[in-house]
Wavefront OBJ file of the C-alpha trace (Angstrom):
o trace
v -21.137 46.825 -34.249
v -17.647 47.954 -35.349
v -15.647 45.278 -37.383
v -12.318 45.241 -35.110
v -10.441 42.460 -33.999
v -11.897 40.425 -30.990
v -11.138 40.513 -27.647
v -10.731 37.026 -25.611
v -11.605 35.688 -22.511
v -11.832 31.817 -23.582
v -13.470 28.957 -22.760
v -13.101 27.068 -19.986
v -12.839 23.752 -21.453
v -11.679 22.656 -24.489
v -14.449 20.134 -26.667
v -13.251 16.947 -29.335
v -12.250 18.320 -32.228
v -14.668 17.055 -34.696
v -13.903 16.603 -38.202
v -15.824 18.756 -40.435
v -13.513 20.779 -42.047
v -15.876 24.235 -42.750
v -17.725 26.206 -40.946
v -21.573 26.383 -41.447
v -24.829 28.328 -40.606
v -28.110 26.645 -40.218
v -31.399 27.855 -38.700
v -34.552 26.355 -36.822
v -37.750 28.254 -37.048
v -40.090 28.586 -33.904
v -43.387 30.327 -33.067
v -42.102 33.535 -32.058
v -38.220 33.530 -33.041
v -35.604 32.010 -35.207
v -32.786 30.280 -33.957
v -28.935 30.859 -35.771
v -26.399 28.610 -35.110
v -23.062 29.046 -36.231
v -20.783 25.818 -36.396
v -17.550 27.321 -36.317
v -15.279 24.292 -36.314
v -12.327 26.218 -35.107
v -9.588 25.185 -33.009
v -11.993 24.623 -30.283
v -14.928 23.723 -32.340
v -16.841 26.310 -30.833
v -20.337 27.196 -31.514
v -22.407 30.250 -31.064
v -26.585 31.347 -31.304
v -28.361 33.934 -32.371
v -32.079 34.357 -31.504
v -34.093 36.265 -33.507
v -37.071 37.395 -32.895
v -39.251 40.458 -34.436
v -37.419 43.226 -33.999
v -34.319 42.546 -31.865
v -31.018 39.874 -31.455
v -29.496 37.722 -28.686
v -25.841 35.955 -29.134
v -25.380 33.583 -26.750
v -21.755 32.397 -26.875
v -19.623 34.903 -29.135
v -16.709 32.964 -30.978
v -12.985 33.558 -29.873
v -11.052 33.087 -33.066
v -9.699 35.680 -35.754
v -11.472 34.802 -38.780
v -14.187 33.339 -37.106
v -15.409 36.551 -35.122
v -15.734 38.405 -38.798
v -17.692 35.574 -40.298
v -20.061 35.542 -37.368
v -20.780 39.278 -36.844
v -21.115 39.878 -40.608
v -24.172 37.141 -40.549
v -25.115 39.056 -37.350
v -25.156 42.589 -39.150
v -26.951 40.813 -42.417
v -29.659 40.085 -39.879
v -30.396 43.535 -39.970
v -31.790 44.022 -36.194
v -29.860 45.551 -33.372
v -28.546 43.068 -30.309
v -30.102 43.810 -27.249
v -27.831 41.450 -25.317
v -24.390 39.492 -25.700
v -25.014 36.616 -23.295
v -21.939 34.631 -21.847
v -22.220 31.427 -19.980
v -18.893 29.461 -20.341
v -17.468 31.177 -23.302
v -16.412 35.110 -22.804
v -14.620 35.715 -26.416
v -15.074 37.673 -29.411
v -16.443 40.791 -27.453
v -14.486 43.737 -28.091
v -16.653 43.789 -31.313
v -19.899 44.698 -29.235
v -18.549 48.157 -27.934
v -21.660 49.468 -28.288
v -24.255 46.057 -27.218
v -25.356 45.191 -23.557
v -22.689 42.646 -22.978
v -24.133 40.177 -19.870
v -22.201 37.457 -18.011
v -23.138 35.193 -14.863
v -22.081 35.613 -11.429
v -20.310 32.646 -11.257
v -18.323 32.654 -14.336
v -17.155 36.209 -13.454
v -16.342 35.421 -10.430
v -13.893 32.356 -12.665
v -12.180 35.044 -14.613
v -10.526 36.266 -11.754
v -8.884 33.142 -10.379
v -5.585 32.177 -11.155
v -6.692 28.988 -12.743
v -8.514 31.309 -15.347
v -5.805 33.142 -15.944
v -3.385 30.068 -16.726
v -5.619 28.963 -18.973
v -5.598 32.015 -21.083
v -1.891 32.077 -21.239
v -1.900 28.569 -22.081
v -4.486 29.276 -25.259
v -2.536 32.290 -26.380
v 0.705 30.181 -26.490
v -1.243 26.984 -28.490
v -3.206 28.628 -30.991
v -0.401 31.188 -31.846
v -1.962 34.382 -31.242
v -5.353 33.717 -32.860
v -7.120 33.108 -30.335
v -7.204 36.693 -28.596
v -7.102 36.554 -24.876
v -7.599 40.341 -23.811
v -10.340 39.999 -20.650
v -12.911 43.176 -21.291
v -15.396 44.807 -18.805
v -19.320 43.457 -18.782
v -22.219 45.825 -18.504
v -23.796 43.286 -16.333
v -23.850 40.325 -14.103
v -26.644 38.748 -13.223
v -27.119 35.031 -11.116
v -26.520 31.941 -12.260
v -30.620 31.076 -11.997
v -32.363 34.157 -13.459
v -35.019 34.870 -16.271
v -35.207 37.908 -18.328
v -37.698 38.390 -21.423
v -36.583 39.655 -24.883
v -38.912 40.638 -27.222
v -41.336 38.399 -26.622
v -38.654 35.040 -25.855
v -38.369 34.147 -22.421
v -34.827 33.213 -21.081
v -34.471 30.935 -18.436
v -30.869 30.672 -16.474
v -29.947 27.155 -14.235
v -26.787 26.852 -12.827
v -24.963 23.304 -14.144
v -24.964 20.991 -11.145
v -21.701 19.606 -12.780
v -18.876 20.376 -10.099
v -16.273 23.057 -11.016
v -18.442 23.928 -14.193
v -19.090 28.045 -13.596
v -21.250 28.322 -16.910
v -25.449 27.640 -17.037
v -27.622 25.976 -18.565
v -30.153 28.018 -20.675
v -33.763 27.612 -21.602
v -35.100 29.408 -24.482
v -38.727 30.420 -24.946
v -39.507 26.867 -23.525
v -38.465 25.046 -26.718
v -34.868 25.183 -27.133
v -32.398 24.093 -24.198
v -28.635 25.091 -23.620
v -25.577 23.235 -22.316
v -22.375 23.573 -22.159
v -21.536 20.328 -23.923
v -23.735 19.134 -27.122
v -25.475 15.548 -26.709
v -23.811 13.344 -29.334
v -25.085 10.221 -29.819
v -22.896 7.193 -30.258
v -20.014 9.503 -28.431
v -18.348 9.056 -25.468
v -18.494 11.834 -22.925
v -16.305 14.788 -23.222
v -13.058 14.370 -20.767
v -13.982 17.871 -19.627
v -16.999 17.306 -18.513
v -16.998 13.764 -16.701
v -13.895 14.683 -14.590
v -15.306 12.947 -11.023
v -17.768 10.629 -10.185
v -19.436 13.756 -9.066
v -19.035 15.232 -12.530
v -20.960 11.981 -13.640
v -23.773 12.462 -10.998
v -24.314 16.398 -11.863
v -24.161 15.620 -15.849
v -27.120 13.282 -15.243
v -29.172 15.668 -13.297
v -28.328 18.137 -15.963
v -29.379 16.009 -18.459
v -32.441 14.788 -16.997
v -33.504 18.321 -16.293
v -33.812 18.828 -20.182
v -35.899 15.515 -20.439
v -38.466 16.840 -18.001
v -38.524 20.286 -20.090
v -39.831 18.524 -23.058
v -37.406 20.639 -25.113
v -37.640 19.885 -29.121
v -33.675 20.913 -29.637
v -30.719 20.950 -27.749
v -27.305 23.161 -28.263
v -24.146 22.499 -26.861
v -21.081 25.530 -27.284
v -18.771 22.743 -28.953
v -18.844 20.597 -31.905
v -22.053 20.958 -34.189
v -23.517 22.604 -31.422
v -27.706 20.903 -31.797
v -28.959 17.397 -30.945
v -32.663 16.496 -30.582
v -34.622 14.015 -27.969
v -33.069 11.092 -29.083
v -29.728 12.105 -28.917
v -30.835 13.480 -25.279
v -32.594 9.884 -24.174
v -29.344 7.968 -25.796
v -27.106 10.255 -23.359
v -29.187 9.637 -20.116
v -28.802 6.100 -20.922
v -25.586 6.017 -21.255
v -24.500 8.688 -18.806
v -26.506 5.651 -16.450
v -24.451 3.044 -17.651
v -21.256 5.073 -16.657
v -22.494 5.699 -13.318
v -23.250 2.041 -12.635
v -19.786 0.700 -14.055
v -18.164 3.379 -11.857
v -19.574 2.200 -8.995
v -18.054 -1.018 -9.516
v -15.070 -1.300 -11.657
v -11.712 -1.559 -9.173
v -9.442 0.127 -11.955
v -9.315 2.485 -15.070
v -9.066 -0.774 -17.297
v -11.859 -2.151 -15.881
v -13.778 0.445 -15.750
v -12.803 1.329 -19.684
v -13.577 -2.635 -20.679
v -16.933 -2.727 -19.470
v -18.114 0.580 -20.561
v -16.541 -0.805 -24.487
v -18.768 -3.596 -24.303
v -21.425 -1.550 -23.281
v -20.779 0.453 -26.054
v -18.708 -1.360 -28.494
v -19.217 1.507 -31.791
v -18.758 4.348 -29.883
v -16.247 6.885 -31.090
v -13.960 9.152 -28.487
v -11.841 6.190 -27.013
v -9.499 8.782 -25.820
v -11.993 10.873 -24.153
v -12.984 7.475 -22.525
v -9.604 6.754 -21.632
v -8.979 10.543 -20.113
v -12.498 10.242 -18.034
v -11.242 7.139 -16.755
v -7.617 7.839 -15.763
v -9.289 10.591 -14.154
v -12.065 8.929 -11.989
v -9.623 6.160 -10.525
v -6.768 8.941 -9.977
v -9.018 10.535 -7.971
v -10.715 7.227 -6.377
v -6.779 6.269 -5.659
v -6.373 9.503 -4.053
v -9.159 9.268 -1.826
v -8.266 5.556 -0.122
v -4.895 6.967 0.021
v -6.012 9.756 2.315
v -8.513 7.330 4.324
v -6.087 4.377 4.517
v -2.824 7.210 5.491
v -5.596 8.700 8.701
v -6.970 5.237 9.447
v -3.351 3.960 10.259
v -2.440 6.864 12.063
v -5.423 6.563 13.860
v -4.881 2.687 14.591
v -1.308 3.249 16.046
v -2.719 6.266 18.200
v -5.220 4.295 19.552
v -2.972 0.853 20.104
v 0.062 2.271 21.125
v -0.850 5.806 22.676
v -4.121 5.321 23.983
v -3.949 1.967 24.783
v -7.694 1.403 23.376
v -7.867 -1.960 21.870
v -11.905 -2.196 21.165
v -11.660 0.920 19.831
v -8.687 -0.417 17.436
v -10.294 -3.287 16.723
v -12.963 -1.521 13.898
v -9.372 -1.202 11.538
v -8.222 -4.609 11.893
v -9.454 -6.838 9.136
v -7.219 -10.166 8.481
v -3.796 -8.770 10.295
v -1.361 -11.210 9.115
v 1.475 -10.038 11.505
v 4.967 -10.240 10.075
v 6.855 -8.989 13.106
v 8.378 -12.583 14.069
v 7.706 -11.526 18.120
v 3.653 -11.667 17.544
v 1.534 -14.229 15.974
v -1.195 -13.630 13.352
v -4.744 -11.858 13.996
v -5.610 -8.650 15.533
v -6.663 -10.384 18.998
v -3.289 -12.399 19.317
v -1.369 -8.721 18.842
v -4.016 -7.904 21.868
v -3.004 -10.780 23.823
v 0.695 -9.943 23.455
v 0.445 -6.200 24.508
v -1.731 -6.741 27.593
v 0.836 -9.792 28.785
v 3.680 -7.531 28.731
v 4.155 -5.982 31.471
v 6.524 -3.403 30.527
v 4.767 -2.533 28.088
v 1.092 -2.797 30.267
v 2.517 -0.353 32.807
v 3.598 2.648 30.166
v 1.514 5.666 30.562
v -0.533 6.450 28.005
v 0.966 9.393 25.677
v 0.333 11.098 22.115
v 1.974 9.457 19.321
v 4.368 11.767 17.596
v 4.154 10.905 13.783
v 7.044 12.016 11.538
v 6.738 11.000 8.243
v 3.542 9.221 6.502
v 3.444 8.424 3.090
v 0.703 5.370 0.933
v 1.346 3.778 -2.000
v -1.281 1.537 -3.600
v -2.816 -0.097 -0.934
v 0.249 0.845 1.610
v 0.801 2.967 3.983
v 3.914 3.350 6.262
v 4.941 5.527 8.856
v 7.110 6.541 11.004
v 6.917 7.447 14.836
v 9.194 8.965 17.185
v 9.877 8.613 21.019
v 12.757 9.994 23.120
v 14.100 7.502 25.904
v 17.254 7.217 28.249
v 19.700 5.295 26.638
v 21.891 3.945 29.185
v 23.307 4.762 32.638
v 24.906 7.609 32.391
v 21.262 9.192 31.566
v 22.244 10.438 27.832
v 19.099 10.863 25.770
v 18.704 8.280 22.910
v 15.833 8.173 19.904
v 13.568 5.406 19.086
v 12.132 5.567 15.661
v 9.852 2.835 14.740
v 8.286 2.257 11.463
v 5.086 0.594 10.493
v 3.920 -0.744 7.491
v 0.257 -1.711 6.910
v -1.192 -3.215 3.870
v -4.951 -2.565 3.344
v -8.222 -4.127 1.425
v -10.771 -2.968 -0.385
v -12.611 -2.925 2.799
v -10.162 -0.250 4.223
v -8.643 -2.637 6.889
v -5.536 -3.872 7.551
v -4.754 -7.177 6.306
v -0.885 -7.156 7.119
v 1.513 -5.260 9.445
v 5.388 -5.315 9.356
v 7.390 -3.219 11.846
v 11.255 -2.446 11.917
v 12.948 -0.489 15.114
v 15.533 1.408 15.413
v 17.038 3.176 18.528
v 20.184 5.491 18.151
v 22.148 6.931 20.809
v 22.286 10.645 19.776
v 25.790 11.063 21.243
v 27.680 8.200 18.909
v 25.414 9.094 15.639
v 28.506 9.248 13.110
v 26.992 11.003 10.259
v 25.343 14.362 13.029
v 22.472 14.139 10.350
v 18.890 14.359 12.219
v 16.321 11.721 11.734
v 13.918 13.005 10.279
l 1 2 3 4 5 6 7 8 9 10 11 12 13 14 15 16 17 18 19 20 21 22 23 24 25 26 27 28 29 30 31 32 33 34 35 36 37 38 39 40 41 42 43 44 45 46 47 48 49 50 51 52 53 54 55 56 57 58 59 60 61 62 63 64 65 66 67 68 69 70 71 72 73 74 75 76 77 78 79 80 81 82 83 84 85 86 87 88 89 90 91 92 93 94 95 96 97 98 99 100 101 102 103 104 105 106 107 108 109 110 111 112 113 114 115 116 117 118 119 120 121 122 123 124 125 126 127 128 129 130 131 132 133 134 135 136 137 138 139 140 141 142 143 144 145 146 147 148 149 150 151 152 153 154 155 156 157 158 159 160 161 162 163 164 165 166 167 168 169 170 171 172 173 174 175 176 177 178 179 180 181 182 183 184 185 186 187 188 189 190 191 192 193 194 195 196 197 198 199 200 201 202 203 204 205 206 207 208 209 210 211 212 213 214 215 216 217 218 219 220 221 222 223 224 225 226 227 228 229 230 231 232 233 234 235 236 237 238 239 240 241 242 243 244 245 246 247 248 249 250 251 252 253 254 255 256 257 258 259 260 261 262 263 264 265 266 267 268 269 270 271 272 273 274 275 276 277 278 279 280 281 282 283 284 285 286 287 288 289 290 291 292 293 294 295 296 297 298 299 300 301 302 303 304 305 306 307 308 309 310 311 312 313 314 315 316 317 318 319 320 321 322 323 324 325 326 327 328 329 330 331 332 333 334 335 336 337 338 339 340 341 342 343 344 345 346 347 348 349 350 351 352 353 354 355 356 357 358 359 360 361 362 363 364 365 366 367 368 369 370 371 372 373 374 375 376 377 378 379 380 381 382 383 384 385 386 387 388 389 390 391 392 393 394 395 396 397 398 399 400 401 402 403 404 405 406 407 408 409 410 411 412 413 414 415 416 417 418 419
């Protein structure tokens, strides 16, 4: 292994930065190997492994920083046994070192290290960390899938793809005692903001984590922070990766949702992780009923005004306080008014041209469009009409305002178009 500056391709996610200030070895002894791990407490706080067994090396997770690289391949080289393979789940760094070593990466985070959102990221790290953290991409000697076993020297290595969303690393199970994540279980920590991004995120990190329960694993790594936990670190997480899920289900906002998982958990550190995961599951959850509320309103006009289909309609209406002064309150009374009009009973049914939709909170207005004769003389004219609807929780609509407008194209002062 030649002693050259590394080569980078970075994590995907950065970890808390934890604050132990140097960088330490330690080493766990099983039946037929010896685990390294290296504690690097860079930048990142990244951590990486070496398994030892009788005659030959595995490094799972090389390190990424200058100065860190040399400290870990020297302890590597004072080993004394050759590396039969340089395995990469999440973090591809430090790798132009092993010129000469069976460098191995997974399908999936390959695949990543393409994609422009890989690519950003580097750039990103090479402007932060000033250079020190090289981000040079290299070739692999191999790829193999995300859920495949190979056999060093005696250790059996078992790959599982991460059923956290948008995670391409794997989870890693060696010689049936040790078991590899991404991110460390800490106890009396919140969750990492990179890895509870979604309710799914939540969902797939508790399937992950009960996975390593049923294993019956005696340690567990993680590629950030001190990098080993044991079972009761593991059962403290499940509990309170539990918790999370159950306040998420019913908190209404990031406040709420932050309150009750503090008194859940009154002395646990990372309050800004907490505070990240959360602005991120209600962003999202925000997001969502946006896009449901914005199509469920389109839908309801379509099917009122175009279709003429009031039963169908009626599965949107919830309270429909009605503040167009012409129609009285509830969804039946707006009905009543339609079908006793009959202008407006003797239209022909048409499709609603939408121009502009937009939701804000719990609103959503928009904006349709008809083309009618003005006045004798047969001149076309424009009718724009907007809607505003104001949903619940429930995702129906508990108020409706509407404001007309018809313009005469031939006397419009300004010649701007309406939409």
């Amino acid at each position: 292994m030649k002693k050259t500056i590394p080569t980078i391709v970075c994590s995907l996610l950065a970890a808390a930065t934890f604050a132990t200030p140097k960088s330490s070895f330690s080493t766990d002894q099983f039946e037929n190997f010896t685990l390294h791990t290296y504690a690097s407490f860079d930048p990142m706080a990244d951590v990486s492994f070496i398994v030892e067994s009788e005659n030959k090396l595995v490094v799972i997770e090389p390190q990424a920083f200058k100065g860190k690289v040399e400290e870990f391949t020297t302890y590597t080289e004072q080993l004394g046994k050759p590396i039969e393979k340089v395995l990469v789940s999440f973090h591809a760094a430090g790798l132009k070192v092993y010129e000469d070593e069976h460098k191995v990466i997974t399908k999936p985070m390959a695949e990543f290290m393409t994609s422009d959102r890989a690519k950003g990221m580097l750039t990103f790290f090479d402007k932060a960390f000033g250079g020190n953290m090289d981000t040079e991409i290299v070739e692999f000697d191999e790829q193999i899938d995300a859920a495949a076993n190979f056999t060093v020297d005696g250790v059996e290595y078992r790959l599982e793809p991460t059923a956290v969303p948008g995670m391409p690393g794997v989870n890693i199970a060696i010689g049936g005692k040790v078991y590899f994540q991404h991110f460390t279980p800490a106890k009396g920590r919140h969750a990492s903001k990179n890895w509870i991004t979604s309710k799914a995120a939540i969902d797939g990190a508790l399937i992950d984590t009960l996975t390593a329960k049923a294993g019956g694993y005696s340690l567990l790594l993680g590629a950030h922070g001190t990098g080993r936990a044991g079972p009761e670190d593991l059962d403290w997480q499940i509990r309170y990766l539990k918790t999370m899920k159950e306040i998420a289900s019913s908190a209404q906002t990031a406040d709420d949702f932050i309150g009750q998982m503090n008194v859940a958990y009154p002395d646990c550190q990372g309050e800004a992780d907490l505070e990240a995961i959360a602005a991120k599951l209600y962003s999202a959850a925000s997001s969502d009923r946006s896009a449901a509320n914005k199509a469920a309103a389109m839908d309801f006009i379509q099917l009122i005004m175009g279709d003429r289909n009031y039963e169908e309609a009626r599965k949107y209406a919830g309270e429909y306080i009605q503040h167009d002064p012409r129609i009285g309150d509830g969804y039946d009374t707006l009905v009543e008014a339609l079908e006793t009009n009959p202008l407006w009973k003797n239209r022909p049914k048409r499709k609603i041209d939408f121009k502009n939709v937009a939701a804000d909170g719990d609103l959503v207005y928009l904006q349709t469009h008809k083309t009618i004769k003005a006045h004798d003389d047969g001149s076309p004219a424009r009718r724009v009409v907007t809607h505003l609807f104001r949903f619940n929780e429930a995702g129906k609509i508990d108020e409706h305002w509407t404001f007309a407008q018809s313009v005469k194209l031939k006397d419009s002062i300004s010649k701007h178009p309406l939409f």
